[in-house]
C-alpha positions as CSV (number, residue, x, y, z in Angstrom):
1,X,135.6,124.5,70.9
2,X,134.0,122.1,73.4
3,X,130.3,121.6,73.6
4,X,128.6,120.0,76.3
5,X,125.2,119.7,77.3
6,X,124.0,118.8,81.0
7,X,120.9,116.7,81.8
8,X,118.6,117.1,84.5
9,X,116.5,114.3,84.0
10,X,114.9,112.6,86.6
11,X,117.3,109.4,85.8
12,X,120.5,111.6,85.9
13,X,119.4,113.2,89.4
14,X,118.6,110.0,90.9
15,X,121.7,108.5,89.7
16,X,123.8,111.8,91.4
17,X,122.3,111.5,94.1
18,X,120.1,114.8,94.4
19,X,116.4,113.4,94.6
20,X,115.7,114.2,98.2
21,X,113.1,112.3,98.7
22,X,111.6,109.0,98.3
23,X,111.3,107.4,95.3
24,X,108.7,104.9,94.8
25,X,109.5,103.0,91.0
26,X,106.3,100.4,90.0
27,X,105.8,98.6,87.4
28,X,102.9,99.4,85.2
29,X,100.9,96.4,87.6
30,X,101.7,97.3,90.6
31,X,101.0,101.3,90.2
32,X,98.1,100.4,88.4
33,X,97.2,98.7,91.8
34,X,98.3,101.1,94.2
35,X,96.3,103.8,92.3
36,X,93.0,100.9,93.0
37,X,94.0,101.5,96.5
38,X,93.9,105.1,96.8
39,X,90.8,105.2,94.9
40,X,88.5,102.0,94.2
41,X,86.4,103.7,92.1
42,X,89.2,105.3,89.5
43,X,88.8,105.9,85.9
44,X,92.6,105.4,85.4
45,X,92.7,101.8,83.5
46,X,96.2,99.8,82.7
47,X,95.5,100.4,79.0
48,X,96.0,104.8,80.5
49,X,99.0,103.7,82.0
50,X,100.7,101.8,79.8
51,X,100.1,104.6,76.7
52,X,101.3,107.0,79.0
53,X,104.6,105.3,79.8
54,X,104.9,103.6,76.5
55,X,104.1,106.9,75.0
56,X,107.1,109.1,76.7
57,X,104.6,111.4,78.7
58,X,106.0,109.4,82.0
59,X,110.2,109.1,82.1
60,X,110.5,105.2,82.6
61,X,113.3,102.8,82.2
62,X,113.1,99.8,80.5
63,X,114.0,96.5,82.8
64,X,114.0,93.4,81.2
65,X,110.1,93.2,79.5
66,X,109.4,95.7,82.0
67,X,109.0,99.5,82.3
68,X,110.3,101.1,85.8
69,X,109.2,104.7,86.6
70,X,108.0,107.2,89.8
71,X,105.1,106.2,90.6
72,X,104.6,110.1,92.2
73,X,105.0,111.1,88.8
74,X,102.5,108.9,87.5
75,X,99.7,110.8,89.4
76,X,101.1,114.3,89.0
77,X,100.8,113.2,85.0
78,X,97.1,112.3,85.3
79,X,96.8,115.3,88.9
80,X,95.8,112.6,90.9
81,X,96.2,113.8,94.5
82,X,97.6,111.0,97.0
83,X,96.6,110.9,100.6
C-alpha cells in the first residue's frame, strides 16, 4: 500500500503555479521598511519580525543569510491592514 501526502503550502502553490496573485517576498529589512511606510508611527519593530519569521509563525525560505517570505502575510500575521 502506497501512502502519499499532498502539500498545500504556500511554497508548493507558488511553485505549481496556483497563487493568483502577486506575490511580494522581502527580506526581514526591507518589509520592516515597507511596513515604516504604511505607517510611520508602527509598533512593529525588526526584533517582531525577525521572531516571527525565525520563529515559524511566517512560512519563509532561507536564501543565503537571508530569510524570503510574503510580505502580505507578514501583515495578515500581525492584522495589519494595507492601503
Amino acid at each position: 500500500m502506497l501512502i502519499t501526502f499532498s502539500s498545500n503550502s504556500f511554497f508548493e502553490q507558488e511553485r505549481q503555479g496556483t497563487m493568483t496573485e502577486s506575490i511580494k517576498m522581502r527580506t526581514m529589512e526591507t518589509a520592516y521598511q515597507a511596513i515604516k511606510e504604511m505607517d510611520p508611527d508602527t509598533a512593529i519593530t525588526r526584533w517582531a519580525i525577525r521572531q516571527a519569521v525565525s520563529g515559524g509563525y511566517i512560512p519563509s525560505r532561507r536564501v543565503g543569510n537571508k530569510y524570503l517570505f510574503n510580505l502580505d502575510t507578514l501583515l495578515d500575521y500581525f492584522n495589519v491592514k494595507a492601503s
